[in-house]
C-alpha positions in Angstrom: -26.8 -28.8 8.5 -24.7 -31.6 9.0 -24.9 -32.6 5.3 -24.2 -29.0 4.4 -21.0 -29.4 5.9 -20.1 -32.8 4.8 -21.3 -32.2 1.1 -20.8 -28.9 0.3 -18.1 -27.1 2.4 -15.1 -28.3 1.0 -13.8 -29.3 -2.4 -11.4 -31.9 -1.4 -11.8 -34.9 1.0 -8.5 -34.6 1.7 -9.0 -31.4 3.7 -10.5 -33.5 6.5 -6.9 -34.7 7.9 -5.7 -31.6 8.2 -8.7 -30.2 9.8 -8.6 -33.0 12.5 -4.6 -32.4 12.7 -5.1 -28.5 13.5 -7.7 -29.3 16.2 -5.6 -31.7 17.7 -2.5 -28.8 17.5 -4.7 -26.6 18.9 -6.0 -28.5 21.8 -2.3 -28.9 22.7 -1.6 -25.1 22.6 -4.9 -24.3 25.0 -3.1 -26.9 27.4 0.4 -25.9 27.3 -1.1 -22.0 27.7 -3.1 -22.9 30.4 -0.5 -25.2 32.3 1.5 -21.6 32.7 -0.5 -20.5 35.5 -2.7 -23.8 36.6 0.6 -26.2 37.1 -1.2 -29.1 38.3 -2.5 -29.5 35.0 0.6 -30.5 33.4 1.7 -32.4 36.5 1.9 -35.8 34.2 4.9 -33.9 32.6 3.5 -34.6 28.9 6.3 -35.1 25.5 3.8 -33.2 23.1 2.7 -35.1 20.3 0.1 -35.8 17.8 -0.2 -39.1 16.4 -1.9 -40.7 13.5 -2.7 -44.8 14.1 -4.0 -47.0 11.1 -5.6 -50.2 11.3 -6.2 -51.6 7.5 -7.9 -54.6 8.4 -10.7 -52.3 10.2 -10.7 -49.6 7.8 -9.7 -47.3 10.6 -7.8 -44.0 11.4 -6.9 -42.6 14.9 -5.7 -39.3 15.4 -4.6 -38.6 19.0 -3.2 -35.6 21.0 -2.3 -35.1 24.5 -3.4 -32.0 24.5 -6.5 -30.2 26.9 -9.3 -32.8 26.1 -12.7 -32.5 27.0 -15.1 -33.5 29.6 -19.0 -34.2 29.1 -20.0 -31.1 29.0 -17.6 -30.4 26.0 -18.5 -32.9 24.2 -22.2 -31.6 24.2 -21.2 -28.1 23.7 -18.5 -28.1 20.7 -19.4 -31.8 19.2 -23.0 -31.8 19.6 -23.3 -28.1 18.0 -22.6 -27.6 14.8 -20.4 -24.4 14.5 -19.6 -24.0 17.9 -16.3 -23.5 18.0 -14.0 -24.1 21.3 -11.2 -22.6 20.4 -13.1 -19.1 19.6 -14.7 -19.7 22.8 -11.4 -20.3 24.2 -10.0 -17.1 23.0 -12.9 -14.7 23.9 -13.1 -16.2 27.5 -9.2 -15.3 27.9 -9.6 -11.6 26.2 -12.3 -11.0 28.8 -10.1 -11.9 31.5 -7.8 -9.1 30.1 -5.2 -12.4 28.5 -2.4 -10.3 26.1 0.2 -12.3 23.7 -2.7 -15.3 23.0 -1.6 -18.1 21.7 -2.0 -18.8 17.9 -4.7 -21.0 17.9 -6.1 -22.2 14.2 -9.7 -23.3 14.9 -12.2 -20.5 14.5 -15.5 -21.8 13.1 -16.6 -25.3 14.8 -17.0 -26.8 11.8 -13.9 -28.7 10.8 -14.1 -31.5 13.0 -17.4 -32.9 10.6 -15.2 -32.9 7.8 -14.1 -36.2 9.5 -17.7 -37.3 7.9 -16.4 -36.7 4.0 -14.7 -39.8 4.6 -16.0 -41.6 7.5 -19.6 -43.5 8.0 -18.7 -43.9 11.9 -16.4 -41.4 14.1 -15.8 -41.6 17.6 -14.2 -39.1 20.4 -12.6 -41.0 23.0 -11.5 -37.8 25.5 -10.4 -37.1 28.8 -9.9 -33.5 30.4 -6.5 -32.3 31.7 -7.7 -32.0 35.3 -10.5 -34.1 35.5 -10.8 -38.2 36.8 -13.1 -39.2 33.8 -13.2 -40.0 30.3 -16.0 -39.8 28.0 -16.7 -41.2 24.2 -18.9 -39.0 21.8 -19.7 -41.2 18.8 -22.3 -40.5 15.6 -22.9 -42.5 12.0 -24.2 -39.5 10.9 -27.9 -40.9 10.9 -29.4 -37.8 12.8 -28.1 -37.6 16.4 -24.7 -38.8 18.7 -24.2 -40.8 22.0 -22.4 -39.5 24.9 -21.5 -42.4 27.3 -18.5 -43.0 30.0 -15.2 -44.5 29.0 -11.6 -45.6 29.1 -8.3 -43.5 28.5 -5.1 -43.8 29.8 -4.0 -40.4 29.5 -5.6 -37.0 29.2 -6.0 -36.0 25.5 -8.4 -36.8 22.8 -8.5 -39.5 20.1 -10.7 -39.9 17.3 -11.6 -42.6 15.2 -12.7 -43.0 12.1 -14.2 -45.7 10.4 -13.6 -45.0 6.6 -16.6 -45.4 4.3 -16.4 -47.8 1.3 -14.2 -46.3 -1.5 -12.0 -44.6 0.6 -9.6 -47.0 1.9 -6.5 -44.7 0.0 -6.0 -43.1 3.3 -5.3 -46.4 4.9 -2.0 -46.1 2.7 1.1 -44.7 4.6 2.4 -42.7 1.9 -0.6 -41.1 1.2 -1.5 -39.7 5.1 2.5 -39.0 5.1 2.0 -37.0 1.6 -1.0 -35.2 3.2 0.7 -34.1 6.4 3.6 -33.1 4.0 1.4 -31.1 2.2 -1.3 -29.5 4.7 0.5 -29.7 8.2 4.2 -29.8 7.9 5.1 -26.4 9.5 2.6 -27.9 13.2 4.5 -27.2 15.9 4.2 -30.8 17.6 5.6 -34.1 16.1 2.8 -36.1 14.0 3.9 -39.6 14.2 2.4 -42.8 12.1 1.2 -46.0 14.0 0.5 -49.5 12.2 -1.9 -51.6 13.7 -2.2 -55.1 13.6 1.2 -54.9 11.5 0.5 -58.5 9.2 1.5 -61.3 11.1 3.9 -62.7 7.7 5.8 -59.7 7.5 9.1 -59.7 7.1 11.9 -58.7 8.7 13.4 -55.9 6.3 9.9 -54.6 6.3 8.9 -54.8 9.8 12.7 -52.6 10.1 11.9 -49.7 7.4 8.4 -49.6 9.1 9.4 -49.3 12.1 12.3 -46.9 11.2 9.5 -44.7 9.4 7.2 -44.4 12.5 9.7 -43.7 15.0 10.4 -40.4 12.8 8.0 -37.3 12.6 6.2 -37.0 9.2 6.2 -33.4 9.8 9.2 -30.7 10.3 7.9 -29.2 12.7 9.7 -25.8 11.5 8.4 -23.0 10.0 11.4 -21.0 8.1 9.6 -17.9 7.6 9.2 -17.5 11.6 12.4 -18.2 12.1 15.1 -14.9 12.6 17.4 -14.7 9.5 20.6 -15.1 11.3 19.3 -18.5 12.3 18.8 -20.2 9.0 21.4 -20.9 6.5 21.6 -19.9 3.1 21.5 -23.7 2.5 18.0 -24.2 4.6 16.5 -21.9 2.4 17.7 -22.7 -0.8 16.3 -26.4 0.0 13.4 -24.8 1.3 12.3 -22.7 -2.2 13.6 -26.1 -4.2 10.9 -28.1 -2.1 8.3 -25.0 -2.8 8.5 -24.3 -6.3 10.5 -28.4 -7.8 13.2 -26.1 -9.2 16.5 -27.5 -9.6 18.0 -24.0 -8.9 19.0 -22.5 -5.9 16.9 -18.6 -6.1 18.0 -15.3 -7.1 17.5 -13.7 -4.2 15.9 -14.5 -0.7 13.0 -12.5 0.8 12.4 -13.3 4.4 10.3 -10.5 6.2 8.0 -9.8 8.8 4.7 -7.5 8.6 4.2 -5.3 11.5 1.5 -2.8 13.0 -1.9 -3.2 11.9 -1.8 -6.5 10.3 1.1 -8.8 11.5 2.2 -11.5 9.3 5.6 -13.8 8.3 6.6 -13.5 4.7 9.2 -15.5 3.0 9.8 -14.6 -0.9 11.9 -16.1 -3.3 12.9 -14.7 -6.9 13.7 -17.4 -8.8 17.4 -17.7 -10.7 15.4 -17.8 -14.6 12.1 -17.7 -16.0 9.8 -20.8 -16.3 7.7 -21.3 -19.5 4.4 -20.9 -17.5 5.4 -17.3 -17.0 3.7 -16.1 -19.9 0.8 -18.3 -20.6 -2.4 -16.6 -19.2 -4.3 -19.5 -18.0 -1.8 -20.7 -15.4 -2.2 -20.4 -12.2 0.2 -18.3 -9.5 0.6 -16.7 -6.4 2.1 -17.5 -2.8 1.2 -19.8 -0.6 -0.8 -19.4 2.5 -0.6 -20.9 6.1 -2.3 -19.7 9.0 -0.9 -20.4 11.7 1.6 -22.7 10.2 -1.3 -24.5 8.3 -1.4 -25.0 4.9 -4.4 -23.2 3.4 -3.6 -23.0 -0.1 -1.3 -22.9 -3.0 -1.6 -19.9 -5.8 -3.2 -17.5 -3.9 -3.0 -14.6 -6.6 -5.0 -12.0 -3.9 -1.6 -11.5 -2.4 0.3 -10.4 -5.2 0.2 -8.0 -8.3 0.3 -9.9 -11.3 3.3 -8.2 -12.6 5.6 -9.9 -9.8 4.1 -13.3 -11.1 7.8 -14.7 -11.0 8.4 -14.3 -7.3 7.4 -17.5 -5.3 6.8 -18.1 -1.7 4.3 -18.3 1.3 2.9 -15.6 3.8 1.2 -17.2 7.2 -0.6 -14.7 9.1 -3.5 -14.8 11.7 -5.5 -12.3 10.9 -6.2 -13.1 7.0 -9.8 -13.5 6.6 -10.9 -17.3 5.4 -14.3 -18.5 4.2 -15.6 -21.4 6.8 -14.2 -24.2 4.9 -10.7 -22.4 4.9 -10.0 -23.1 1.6 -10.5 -19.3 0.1 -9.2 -15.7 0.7 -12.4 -13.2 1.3 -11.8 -9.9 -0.3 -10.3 -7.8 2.8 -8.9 -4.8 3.7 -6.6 -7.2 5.5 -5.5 -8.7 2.1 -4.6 -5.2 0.4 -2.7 -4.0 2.8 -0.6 -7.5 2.7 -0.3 -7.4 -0.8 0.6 -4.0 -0.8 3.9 -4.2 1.9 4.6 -7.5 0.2 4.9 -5.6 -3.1 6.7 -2.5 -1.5 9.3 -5.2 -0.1 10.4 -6.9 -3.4 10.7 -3.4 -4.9 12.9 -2.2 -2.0 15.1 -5.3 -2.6 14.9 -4.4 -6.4 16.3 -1.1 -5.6 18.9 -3.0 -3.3 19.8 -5.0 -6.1 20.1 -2.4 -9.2 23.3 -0.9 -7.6 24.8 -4.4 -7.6 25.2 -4.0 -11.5 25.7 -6.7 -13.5 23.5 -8.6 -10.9 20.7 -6.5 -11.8 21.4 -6.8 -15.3 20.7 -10.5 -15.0 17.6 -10.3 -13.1 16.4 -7.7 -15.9 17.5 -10.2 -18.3 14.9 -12.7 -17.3 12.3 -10.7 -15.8 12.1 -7.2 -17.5 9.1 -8.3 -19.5 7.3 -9.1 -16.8 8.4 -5.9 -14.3 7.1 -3.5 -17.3 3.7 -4.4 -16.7 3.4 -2.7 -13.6 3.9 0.3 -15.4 1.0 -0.1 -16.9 -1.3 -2.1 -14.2 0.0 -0.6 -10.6 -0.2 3.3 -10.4 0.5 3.5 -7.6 4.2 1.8 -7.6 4.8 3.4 -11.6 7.4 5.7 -10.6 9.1 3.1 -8.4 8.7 0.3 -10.7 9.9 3.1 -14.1 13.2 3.6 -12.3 14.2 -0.2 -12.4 13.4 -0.3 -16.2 16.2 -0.6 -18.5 16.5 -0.1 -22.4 18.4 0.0 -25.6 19.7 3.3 -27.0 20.8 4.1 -30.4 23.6 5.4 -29.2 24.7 2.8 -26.8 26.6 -0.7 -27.9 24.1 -3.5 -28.8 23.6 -5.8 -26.1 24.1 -2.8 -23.3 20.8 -1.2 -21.5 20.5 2.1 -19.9 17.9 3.2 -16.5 15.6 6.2 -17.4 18.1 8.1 -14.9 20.9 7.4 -16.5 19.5 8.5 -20.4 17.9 11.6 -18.7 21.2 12.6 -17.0 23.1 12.1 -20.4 20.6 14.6 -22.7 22.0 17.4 -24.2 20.9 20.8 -23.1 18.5 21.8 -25.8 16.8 18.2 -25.6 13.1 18.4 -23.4 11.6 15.2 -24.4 12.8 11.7 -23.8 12.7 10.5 -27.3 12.2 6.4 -28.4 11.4 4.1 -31.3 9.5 0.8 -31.5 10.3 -2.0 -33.6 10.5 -5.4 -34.0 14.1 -6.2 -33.7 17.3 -3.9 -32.3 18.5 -3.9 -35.5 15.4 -3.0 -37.2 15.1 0.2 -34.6 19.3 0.8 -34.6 19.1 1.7 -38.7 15.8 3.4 -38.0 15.8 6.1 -41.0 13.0 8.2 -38.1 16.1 8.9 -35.9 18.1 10.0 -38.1 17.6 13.7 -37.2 17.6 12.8 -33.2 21.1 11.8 -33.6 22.7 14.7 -36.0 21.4 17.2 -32.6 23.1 14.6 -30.4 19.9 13.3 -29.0 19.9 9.7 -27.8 16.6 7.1 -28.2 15.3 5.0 -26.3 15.3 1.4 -28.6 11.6 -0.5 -27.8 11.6 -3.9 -29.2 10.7 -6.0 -26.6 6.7 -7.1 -27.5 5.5 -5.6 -24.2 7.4 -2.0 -25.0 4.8 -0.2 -27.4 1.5 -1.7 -25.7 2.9 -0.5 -22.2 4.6 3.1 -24.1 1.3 4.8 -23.3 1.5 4.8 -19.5 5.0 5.6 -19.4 3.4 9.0 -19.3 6.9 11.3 -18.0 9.4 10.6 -16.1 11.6 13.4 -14.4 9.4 15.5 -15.8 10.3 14.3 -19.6 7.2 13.3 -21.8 7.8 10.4 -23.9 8.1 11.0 -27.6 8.3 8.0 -30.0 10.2 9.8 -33.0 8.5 7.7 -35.7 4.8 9.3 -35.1 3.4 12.8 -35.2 5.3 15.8 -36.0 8.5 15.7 -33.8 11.6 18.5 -34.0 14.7 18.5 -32.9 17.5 21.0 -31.4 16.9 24.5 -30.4 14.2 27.1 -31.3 16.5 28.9 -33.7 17.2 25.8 -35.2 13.7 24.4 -35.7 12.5 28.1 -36.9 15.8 27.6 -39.7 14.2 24.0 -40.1 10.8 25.1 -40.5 11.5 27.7 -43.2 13.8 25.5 -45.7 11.2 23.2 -45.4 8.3 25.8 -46.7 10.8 26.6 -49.4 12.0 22.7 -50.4 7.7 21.9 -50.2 6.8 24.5 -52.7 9.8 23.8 -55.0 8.0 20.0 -54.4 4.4 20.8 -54.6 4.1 19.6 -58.0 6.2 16.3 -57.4 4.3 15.6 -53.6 1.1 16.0 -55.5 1.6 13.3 -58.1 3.0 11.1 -54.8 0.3 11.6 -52.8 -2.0 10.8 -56.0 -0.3 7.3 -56.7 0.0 6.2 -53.4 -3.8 7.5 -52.3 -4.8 3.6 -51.0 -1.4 3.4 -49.2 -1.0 6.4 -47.6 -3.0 9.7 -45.8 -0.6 12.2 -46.3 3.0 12.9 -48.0 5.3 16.0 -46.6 8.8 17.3 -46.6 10.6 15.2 -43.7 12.3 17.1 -40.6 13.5 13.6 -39.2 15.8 12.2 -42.4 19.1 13.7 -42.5 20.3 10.9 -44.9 17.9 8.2 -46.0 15.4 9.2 -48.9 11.9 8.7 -47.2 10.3 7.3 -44.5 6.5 6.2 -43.0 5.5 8.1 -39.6 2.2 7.2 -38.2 -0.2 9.7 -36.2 0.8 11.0 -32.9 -1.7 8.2 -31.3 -1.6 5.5 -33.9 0.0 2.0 -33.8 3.2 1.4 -35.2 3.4 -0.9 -38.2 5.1 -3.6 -35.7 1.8 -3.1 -33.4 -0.6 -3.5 -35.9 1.3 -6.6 -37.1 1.7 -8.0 -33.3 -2.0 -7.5 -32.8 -3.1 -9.5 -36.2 -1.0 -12.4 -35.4 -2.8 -12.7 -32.4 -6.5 -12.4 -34.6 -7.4 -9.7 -33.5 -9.3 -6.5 -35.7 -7.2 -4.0 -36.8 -8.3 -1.3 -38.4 -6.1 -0.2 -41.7 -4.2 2.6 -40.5 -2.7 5.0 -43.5 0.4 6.7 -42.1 2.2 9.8 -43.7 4.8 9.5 -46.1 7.9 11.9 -45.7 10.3 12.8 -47.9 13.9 14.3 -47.3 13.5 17.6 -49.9 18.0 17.5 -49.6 18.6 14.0 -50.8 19.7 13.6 -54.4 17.5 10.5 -55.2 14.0 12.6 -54.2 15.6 15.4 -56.6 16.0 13.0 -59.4 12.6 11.1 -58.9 10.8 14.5 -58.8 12.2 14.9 -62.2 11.2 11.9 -64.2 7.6 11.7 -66.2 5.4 9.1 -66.7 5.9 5.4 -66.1 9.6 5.7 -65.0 8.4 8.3 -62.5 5.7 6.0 -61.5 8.0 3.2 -61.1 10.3 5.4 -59.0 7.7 6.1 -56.5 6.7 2.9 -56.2 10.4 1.8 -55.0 10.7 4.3 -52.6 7.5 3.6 -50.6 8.9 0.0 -50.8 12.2 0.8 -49.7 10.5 3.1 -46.6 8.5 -0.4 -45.9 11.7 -2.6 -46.1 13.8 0.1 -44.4 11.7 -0.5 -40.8 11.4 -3.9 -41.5 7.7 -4.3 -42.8 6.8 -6.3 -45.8 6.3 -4.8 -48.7 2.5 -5.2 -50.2 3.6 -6.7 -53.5 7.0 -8.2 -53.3 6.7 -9.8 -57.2 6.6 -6.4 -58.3 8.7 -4.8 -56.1 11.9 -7.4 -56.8 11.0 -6.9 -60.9 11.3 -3.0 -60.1 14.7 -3.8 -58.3 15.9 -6.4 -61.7 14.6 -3.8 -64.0 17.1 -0.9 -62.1 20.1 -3.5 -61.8 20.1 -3.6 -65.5 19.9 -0.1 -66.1 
């Protein structure tokens, strides 16, 4: 079992440290919790501490506490057990005495203390009990079984030794135990101090003074922001704080601190950051919050706690009640976890909200993140609505560079208008001089401009809003203004088609490879033609997006419509043979070039333009 634990539990050697630095924080917390009612055990009036003590020359590491310490019994029970675990024990003997507000204790499966062993061919416990005259060393090389024998120790506490096998003397190295408490055991509640000893006897005197200086400090903080009340901490703390988190040279966008009440309890502390970083958008990276529990650091990146579209926020939760695997190192899938994830996602959303009536604020977190936010349209069902009212677009009808919220475009749509009408394309421009909205504008409709390369993938689940379907106007059969109007619409169309028939038979004939269908337009007002695609088919821009990417496509024909009013479809209609043929060709070219595709053969297409110019 023992080798199970020492081989297999954990991924990092590392780990061990901060396991043997949360014992010794926890065996502090028993005795300051028991020292409330039993005074006499805190009668030597301790200065609570942890310390770390490194002797190179012996390839040895002490970690000491003043904490409760053990007696012989102990030592048997917890040490000589694998997977007993005294703090648990602890903790269920004071719930059956009926023991409310329990301290936070991190130790809950016996088992970290033989992490020690990942690094160590010889440990040994010297330990004395708060309470207790005697002192007792538990030691073990790991060969199959452990001595318990009497000892020597000044003061109550425990302090174990390690004796670091060959190839691991890196942890002899101050800067690398101080990196480690930095990393795993900053936010512990005690001071952890650094020892030398057997300091050379040829140092010098500036380096006997920095190391000196360096050991009389705490490697640790000792404070935890995100338990800390908000009107306590500066704006300054936390700015520092995300810089140290996330190596940003920014101060955030905004500041989430926030507590988790009621079923589960847990301390949040969020950050959305002032611009997008490049891993943002590449798939394989890695991201998430960090996680303590109980102020110790479990792990970076968690993604279990939060949606992948809120990728860009950054920050840690520390609760005691998430669920760990034994070697504390990974999230188990919970109930616990949901609903964390879940109030930490309804919190940035609220702030969101708080936000978007600050304006031009807003407008600069959209800026930045609007890709990203989209995608819980399409991924989170259960926060769409909430998520579609911070969305923002381009209209047609609105100045370039200036975006709309749904609200606000549903608020502004003329009386007769039922549908909330947009385009997709690959630039603004592109979708601004859109011949397919042509008709939308003439009844005073405004539309929605997609072009950034999330819009048309994540159109689908936009589904309604305000009870408005969505309606891209460059697909299906889509009519504008009121019923009189469309029934007006629908007739001068019959007429214009049969006046046509003749001419949208011999277009339909050449273009046969190009495109399914050809009809008299109710979209142009005053461009020539134009391509629409099925009511569920990509756009061109989609197709396009999809292939740069290598992946299948399937050729999709769209329909070609033609405006029956405008004089060039008049005069086409009326030329034979090759300059008729020639004509047709240009205007299914000039519908291609006119929503920014390419054209399928641009040698011929620029000869047909020369050939024109010098007519």
């Amino acid at each position: 079992m023992l080798d199970l634990v020492v081989n297999s539990l954990y991924s990092k050697k590392e780990i061990f440290l901060r396991e043997l630095v949360s014992n010794a924080s926890d065996a502090i917390d028993r005795a300051k919790y028991l020292g409330l009612t039993e005074k006499e055990l805190l009668s030597d009036n301790p200065d609570w501490a942890i310390e770390i003590a490194v002797d190179k020359s012996a390839k040895t590491m002490s970690i000491s506490d003043n904490g409760i310490g053990m007696d012989e019994a102990d030592l048997e029970k917890n040490l000589g057990t694998i997977a007993s675990s005294g703090t648990k024990a602890f903790r269920q003997a004071l719930k059956e005495k009926g023991g409310e507000a329990l301290p936070e204790l991190i130790g809950q499966f016996g088992v970290g203390f033989y992490a020690a062993f990942m690094v160590a061919d010889r440990v040994r416990v010297v330990t004395k009990k708060r309470g207790t005259d005697a002192a007792f060393m538990w030691e073990s090389d790991m060969s199959g079984g452990y001595t318990v024998s009497d000892a020597v120790r000044d003061g109550f506490g425990t302090t174990i030794m390690l004796h670091f096998r060959e190839g691991q003397e890196e942890y002899l190295d101050y800067w690398r135990v101080a990196d480690l408490v930095k990393k795993y055991s900053d936010f512990i509640a005690y001071p952890i101090r650094y020892a030398t000893v057997g300091a050379p006897a040829d140092e010098k005197d500036d380096e006997r003074k920095r190391r000196e200086e360096r050991e009389a400090k705490p490697m640790n903080t000792m404070v935890a922001l995100w338990k800390r009340p908000k009107k306590d901490v500066k704006d300054e703390e936390y700015a520092e704080f995300y810089k140290h988190l996330t190596r940003d040279w920014e101060a955030p966008f905004e500041t989430i601190p926030f507590s988790g009440e009621g079923a589960v309890e847990f301390k949040a502390l969020l950050f959305i950051p002032s611009k997008p970083t490049m891993e943002l958008y590449m798939p394989q990276q890695k991201r998430g919050l960090s996680l303590y529990v109980r102020n110790v650091f479990i792990g970076d990146d968690i993604e279990m706690l939060l949606p992948p579209w809120l990728r860009f926020v950054k920050g840690v939760v520390d609760s005691s009640d998430l669920p760990l695997n034994v070697s504390r190192e990974m999230l188990q899938d919970d109930a616990i976890i949901a609903k964390i994830k879940a109030a930490v996602t309804s919190k940035i959303l609220s702030v969101l909200e708080d936000v978007k009536k600050k304006g031009e604020r807003y407008d600069g977190f959209f800026k930045s993140f609007g890709t990203v936010l989209k995608e819980g349209v399409h991924n989170d069902w259960e926060n769409a609505e909430r998520i579609k009212k911070l969305l923002k677009y381009p209209t047609a009808r609105q100045d370039p560079g200036k975006l709309v919220f749904l609200e606000d475009y549903v608020k502004d749509m003329p009386s007769g208008q039922s549908d909330i009408y947009y385009i997709c394309a690959e630039r603004e421009s592109d979708a601004r001089t859109a011949p397919q909205i042509e008709a939308a504008r003439k009844h005073g409709c405004d539309v929605l401009l997609f072009c950034d390369p999330v819009d048309e993938y994540l159109a689908p689940s936009l589904g309604d809003f305000d009870g408005k379907k969505f309606v891209d106007v460059a697909k299906g059969d889509v009519q504008f203004g009121s019923d009189a109007e469309r029934d007006a619409e629908k007739k001068a169309n019959e007429k214009a088609a049969g006046e046509l028939k003749g001419f949208m038979e011999a277009v339909k004939k050449q273009l046969e490879k190009d495109v399914s269908d050809v009809r008299v337009s109710t979209r142009l007002t005053d461009s020539p033609c134009c391509l629409v695609a099925r009511e569920y088919g990509p756009s061109p821009y989609m197709v396009r997006m999809m292939r740069a990417m290598h992946q299948e496509v399937p050729d999709e024909k769209r329909i070609l419509e033609l405006n029956a009013a405008h004089p060039l479809v008049k005069k086409v209609a009326a030329l034979e043979g090759d300059a008729q043929a020639d004509a047709i060709a240009m205007l299914y070219d000039s519908a291609l070039v006119a929503e920014g595709s390419p054209v399928p053969d641009g040698a011929r297409f620029a000869k047909l333009v020369a050939t024109l110019m010098m007519k």
